[in-house]
C-alpha positions as CSV (number, residue, x, y, z in Angstrom):
1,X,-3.5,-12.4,-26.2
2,X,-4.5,-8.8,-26.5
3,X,-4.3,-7.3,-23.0
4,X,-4.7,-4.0,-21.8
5,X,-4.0,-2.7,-18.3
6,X,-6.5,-0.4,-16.2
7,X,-5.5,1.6,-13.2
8,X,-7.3,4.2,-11.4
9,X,-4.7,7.2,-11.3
10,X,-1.1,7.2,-11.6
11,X,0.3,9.8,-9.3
12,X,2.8,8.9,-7.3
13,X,5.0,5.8,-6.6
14,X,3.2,4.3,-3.6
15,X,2.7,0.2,-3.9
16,X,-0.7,0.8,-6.8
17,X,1.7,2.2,-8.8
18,X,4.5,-0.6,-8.4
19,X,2.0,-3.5,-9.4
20,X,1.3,-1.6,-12.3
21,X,5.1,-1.1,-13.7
22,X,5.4,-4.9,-13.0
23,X,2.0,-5.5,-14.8
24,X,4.0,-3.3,-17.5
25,X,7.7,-5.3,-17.6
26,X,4.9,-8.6,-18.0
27,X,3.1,-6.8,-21.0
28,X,5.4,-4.2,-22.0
29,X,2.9,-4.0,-25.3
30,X,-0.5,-3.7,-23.5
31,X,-1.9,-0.5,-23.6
32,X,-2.6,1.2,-19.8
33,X,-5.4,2.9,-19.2
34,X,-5.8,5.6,-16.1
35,X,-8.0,8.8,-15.2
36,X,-5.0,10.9,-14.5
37,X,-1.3,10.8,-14.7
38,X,1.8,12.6,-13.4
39,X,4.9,12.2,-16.1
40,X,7.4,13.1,-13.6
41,X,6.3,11.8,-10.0
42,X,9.2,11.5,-7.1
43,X,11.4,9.2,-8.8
44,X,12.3,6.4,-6.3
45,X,15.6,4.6,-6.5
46,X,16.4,6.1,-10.0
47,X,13.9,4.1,-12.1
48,X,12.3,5.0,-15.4
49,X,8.7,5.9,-14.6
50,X,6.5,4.3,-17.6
51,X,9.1,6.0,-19.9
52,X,8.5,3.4,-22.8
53,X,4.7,3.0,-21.4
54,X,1.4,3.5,-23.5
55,X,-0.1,5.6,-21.3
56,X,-3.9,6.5,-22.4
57,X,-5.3,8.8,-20.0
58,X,-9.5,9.7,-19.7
59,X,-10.5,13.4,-20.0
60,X,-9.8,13.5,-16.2
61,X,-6.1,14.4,-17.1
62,X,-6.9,17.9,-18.0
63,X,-8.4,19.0,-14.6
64,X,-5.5,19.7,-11.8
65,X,-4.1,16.3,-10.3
66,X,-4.4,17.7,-6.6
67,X,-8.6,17.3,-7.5
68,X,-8.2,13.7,-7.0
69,X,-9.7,13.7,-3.8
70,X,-13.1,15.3,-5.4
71,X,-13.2,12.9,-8.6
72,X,-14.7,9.5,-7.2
73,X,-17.8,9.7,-9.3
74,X,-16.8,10.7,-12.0
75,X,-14.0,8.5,-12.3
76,X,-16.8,5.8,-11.8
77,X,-18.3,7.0,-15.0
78,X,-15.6,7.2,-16.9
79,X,-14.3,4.0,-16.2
80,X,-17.2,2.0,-17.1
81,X,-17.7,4.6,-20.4
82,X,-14.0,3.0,-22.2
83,X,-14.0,0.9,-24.6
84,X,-12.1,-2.4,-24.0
85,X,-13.6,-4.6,-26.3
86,X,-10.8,-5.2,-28.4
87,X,-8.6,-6.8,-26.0
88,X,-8.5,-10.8,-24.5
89,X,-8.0,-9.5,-21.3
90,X,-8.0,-6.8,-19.0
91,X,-6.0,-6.8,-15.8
92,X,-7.4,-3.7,-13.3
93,X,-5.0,-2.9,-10.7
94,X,-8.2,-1.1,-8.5
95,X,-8.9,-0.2,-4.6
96,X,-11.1,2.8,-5.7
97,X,-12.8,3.0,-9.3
98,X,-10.5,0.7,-12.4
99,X,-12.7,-2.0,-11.9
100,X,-15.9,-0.3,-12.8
101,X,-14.7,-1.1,-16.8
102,X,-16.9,-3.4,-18.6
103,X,-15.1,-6.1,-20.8
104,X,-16.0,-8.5,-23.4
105,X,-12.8,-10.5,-22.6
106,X,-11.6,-11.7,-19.5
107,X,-11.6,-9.4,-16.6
108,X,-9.1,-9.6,-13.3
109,X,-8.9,-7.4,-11.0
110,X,-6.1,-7.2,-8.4
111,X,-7.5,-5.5,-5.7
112,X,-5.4,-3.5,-3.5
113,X,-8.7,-2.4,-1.0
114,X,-12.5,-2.6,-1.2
115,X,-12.8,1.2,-1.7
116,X,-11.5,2.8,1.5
117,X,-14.1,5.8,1.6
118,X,-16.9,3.9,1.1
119,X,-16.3,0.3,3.2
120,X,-13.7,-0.7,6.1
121,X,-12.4,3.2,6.4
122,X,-15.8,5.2,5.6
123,X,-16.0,6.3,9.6
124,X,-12.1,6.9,9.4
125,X,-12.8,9.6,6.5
126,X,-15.5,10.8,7.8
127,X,-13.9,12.1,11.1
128,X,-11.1,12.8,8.7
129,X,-11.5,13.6,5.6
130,X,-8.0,15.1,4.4
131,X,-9.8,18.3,2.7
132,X,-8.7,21.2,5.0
133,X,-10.5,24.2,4.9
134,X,-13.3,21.9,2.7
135,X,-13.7,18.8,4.9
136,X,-17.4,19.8,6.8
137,X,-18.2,20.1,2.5
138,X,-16.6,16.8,2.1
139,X,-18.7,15.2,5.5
140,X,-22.0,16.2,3.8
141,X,-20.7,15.2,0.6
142,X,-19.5,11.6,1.7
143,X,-22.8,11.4,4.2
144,X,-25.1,11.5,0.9
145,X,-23.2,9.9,-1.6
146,X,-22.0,6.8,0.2
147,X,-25.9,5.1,0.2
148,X,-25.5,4.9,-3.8
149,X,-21.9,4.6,-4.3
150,X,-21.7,1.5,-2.4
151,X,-24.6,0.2,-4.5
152,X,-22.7,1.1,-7.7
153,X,-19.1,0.0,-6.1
154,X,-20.6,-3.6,-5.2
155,X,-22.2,-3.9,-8.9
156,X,-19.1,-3.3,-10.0
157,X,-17.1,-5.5,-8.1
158,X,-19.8,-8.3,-9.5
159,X,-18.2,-7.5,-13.0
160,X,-14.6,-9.0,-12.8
161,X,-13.7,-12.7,-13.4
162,X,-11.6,-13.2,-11.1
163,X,-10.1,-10.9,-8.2
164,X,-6.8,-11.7,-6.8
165,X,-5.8,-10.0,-3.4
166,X,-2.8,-8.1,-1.9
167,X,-3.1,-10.1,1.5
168,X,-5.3,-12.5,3.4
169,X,-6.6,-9.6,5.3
170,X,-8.0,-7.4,1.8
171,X,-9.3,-11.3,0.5
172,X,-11.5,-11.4,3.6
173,X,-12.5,-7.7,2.4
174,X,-13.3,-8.9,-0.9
175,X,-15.3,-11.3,0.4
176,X,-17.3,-9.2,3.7
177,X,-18.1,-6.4,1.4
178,X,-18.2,-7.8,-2.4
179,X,-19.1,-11.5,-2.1
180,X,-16.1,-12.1,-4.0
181,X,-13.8,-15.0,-3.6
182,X,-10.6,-14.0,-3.8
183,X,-6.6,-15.7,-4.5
184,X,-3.9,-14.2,-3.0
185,X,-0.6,-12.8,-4.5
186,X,1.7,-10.5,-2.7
187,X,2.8,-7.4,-4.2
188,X,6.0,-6.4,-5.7
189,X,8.5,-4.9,-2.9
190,X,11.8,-4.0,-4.5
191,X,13.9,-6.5,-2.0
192,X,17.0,-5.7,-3.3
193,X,17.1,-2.3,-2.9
194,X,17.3,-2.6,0.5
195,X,19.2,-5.6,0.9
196,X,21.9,-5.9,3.5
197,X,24.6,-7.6,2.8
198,X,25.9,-10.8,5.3
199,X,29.3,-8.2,6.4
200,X,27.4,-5.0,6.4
201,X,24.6,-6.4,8.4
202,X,26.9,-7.4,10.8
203,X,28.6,-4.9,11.2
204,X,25.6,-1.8,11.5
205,X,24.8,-0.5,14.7
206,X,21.6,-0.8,15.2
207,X,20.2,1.7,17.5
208,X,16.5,2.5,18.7
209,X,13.3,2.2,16.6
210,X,12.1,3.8,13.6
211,X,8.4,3.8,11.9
212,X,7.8,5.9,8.4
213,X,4.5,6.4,6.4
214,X,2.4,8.9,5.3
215,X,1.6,10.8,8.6
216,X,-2.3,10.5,8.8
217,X,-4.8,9.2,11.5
218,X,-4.9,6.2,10.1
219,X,-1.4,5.3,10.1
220,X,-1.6,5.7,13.8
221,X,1.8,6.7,13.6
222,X,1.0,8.3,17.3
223,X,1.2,5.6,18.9
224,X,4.5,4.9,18.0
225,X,5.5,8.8,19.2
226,X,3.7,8.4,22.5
227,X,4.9,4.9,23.3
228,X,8.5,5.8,22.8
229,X,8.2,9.5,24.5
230,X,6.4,7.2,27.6
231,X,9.7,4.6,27.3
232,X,11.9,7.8,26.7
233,X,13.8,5.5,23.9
234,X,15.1,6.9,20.5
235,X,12.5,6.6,17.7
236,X,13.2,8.4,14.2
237,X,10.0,9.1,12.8
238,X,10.5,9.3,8.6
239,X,7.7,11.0,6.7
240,X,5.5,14.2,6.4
241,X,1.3,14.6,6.6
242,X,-2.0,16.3,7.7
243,X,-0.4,15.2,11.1
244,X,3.2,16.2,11.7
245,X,2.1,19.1,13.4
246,X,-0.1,16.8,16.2
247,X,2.4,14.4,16.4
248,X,6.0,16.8,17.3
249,X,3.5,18.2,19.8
250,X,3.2,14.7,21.9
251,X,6.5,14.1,21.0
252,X,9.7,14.2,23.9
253,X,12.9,14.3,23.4
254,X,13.9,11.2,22.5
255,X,12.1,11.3,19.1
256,X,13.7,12.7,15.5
257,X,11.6,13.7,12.7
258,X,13.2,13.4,9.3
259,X,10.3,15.1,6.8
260,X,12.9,15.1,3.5
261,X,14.7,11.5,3.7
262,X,15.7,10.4,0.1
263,X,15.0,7.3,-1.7
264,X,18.1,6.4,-1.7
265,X,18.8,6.8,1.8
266,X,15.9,4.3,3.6
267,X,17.9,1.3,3.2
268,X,20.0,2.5,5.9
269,X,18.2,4.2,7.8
270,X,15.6,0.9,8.2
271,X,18.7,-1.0,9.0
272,X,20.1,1.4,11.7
273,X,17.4,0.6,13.9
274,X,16.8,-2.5,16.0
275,X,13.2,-2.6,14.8
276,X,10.6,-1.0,12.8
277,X,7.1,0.0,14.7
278,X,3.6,-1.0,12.2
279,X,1.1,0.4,14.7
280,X,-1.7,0.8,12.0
281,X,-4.2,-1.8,10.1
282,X,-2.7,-2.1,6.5
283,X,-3.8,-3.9,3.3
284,X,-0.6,-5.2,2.8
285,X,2.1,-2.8,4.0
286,X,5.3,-2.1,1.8
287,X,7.1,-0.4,4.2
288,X,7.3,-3.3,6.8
289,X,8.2,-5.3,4.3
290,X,11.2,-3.0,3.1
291,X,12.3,-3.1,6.8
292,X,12.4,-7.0,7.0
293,X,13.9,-6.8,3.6
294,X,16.9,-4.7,5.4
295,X,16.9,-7.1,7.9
296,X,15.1,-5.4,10.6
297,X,12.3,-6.8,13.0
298,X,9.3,-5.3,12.6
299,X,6.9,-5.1,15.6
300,X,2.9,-4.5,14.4
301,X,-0.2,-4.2,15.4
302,X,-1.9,-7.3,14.8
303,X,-4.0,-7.0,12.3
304,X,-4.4,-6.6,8.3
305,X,-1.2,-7.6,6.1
306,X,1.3,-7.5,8.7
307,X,-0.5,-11.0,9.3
308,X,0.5,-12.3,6.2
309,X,4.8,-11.8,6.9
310,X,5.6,-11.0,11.0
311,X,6.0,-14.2,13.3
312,X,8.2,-14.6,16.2
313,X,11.6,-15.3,14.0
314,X,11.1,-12.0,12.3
315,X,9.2,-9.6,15.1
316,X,6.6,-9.4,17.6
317,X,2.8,-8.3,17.6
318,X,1.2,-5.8,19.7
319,X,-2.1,-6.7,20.9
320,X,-4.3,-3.4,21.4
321,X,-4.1,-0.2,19.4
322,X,-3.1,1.7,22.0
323,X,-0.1,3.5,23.2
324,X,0.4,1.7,26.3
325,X,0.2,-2.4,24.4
326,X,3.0,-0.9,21.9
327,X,4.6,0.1,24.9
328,X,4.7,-2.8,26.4
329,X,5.7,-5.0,23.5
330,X,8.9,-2.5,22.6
331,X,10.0,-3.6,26.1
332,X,9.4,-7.0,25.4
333,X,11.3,-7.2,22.0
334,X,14.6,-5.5,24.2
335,X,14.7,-9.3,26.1
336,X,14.9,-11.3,22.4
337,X,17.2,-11.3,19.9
338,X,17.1,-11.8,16.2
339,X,19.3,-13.1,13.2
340,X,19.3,-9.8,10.9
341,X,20.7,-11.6,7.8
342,X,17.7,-14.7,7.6
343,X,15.3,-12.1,8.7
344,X,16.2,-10.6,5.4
345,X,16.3,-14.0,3.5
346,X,13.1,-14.6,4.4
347,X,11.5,-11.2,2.6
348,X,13.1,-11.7,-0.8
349,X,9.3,-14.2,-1.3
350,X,8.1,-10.9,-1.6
351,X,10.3,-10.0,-4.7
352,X,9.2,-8.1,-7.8
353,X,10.5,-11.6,-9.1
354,X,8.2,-14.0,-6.9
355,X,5.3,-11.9,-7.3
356,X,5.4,-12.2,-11.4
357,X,6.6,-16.1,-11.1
358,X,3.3,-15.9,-8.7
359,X,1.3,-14.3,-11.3
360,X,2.1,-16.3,-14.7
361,X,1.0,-19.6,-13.9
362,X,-2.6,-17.8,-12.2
363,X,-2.6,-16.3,-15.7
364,X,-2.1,-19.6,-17.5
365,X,-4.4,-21.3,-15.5
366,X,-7.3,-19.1,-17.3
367,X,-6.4,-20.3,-20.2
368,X,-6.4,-23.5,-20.0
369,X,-9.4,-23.0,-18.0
370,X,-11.0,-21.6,-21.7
């Protein structure tokens, strides 16, 4: 088949990005189509970023990548103005604006999100929009766009074939806010990069908690600092964002910031720790998954993808969003114990590996399906 891949930007190396190089290493000939892309993003773990890629980028390329944030619309546009009617089948990795192509082949779209700024997170932006100087702009923008832009998001989301979901959580997204039915495959999480092996996980000393992510409200990384300050317990806290400054303010002493922790450096520090804190609502949730993949429990709020991999043999669930619940579940999880090595056993079904073995035979069932 002729296939070509669709993606809405390629700017960094968060989890979009991954399920597209996978998408890639499955059709190393299709053609990928995004609105803007960075040639030399943060490298993590060495790899080659789309260096043997056929990258095809809109007009969007030429304004200035940190303009992202202002480009919805016309992203919208452009999307649904490409031509894609040459190929059998078009695979739109999308939570904001890929899916807006129109197709004369097959269409499937794996949805990462219904599109945050308009559906489950439109309140979250709006009290927080992440412009700076420009975010009572952004309020009014948001506050008058959002009417028609989730009329022209849900027509678009008609379009697709099929969707396929990143968790059970974002398939019941699909469905509240598209009318989409949804199947599920996990995304790729790079398992053995952070593997531990049977003697070194024995052997590390696993000390105090640690959370990571992209410090922003809603992350509610927070609740993590205040729960730990309240417990005074160590908690390393791994990342930089619009809220460093707010949370090293409620911080005490027994919290460590690390802002410039390399790539190559998270296996360990996820498997110094006794446990990693999820305290926010996630469509999936990489991170966690890295954690259990370095065979550390992870203890989450419980909600969104963190429903689709924590139980009681890998972690522990906190049941309000609030300091004070985390609290008290971080004292809980000192009174169990865990086997580190099957905890990381049982995260290698999240594999690059498992998630294209998961992906093939969906694929395969289209066509025989034609």
């Amino acid at each position: 088949m002729r296939v070509a891949i669709v993606c809405d930007w390629l700017l960094g190396t968060g989890g979009a990005e991954r399920v597209v190089l996978e998408l890639h290493h499955m059709f190393p000939e299709a053609p990928i189509y995004t609105s803007q892309y960075d040639k030399n993003p943060k490298i993590w773990f060495g790899d080659k970023w789309f260096e043997d890629a056929d990258i095809r980028t809109t007009w969007l390329q030429k304004l200035p990548k940190s303009l992202k944030k202002f480009l919805p619309v016309l992203r919208a546009w452009t999307f649904s103005r490409l031509d894609l009617d040459d190929y059998d089948l078009v695979i739109s990795s999308s939570g904001a604006e890929a899916k807006f192509v129109k197709t004369k082949g097959k269409h499937i779209t794996y949805c990462h999100s219904p599109t945050h700024y308009y559906w489950g997170r439109y309140e979250e932006y709006l009290r927080h929009p992440g412009f700076g100087r420009l975010d009572l702009l952004a309020r009014l923008g948001l506050r008058l766009l959002v009417g028609p832009m989730r009329y022209w998001d849900h027509k678009a989301a008609q379009r697709p074939d099929y969707f396929i979901a990143n968790s059970n959580y974002t398939k019941g997204q699909i469905k509240k806010y598209y009318g989409r039915d949804a199947v599920v495959i996990h995304p790729p999480v790079d398992i053995e990069r952070f593997k531990i092996s049977a003697s070194g996980g024995s052997s590390i000393l696993r000390k105090g908690f640690v959370t990571a992510g992209r410090q922003v409200p809603y992350k509610k990384i927070d609740l993590a600092v205040k729960a730990a300050t309240k417990l005074n317990t160590p908690l390393v806290v791994i990342g930089r964002g619009a809220d460093h400054s707010k949370l090293k303010r409620v911080a005490g002493r027994s919290i460590t910031f690390l802002t410039n922790v390399a790539d190559e450096e998270m296996p360990e520090k996820l498997a110094q720790a006794e446990a990693f804190i999820f305290p926010g609502v996630d469509d999936f949730g990489i991170v966690a998954v890295e954690a259990l993949a370095a065979g550390t429990p992870v203890i989450a709020y419980r909600d969104g993808g963190a429903l689709d991999y924590v139980d009681t043999s890998n972690g522990l669930f906190f049941e309000e969003q609030t300091a004070e619940s985390l609290a008290k579940a971080m004292q809980e999880f000192s009174k169990l114990s865990f086997n580190h090595s099957r905890i990381a056993e049982q995260a290698e079904q999240f594999s690059t590996a498992n998630f294209r073995t998961n992906v093939q035979p969906f694929l395969k069932s289209l066509k025989k399906n034609d």
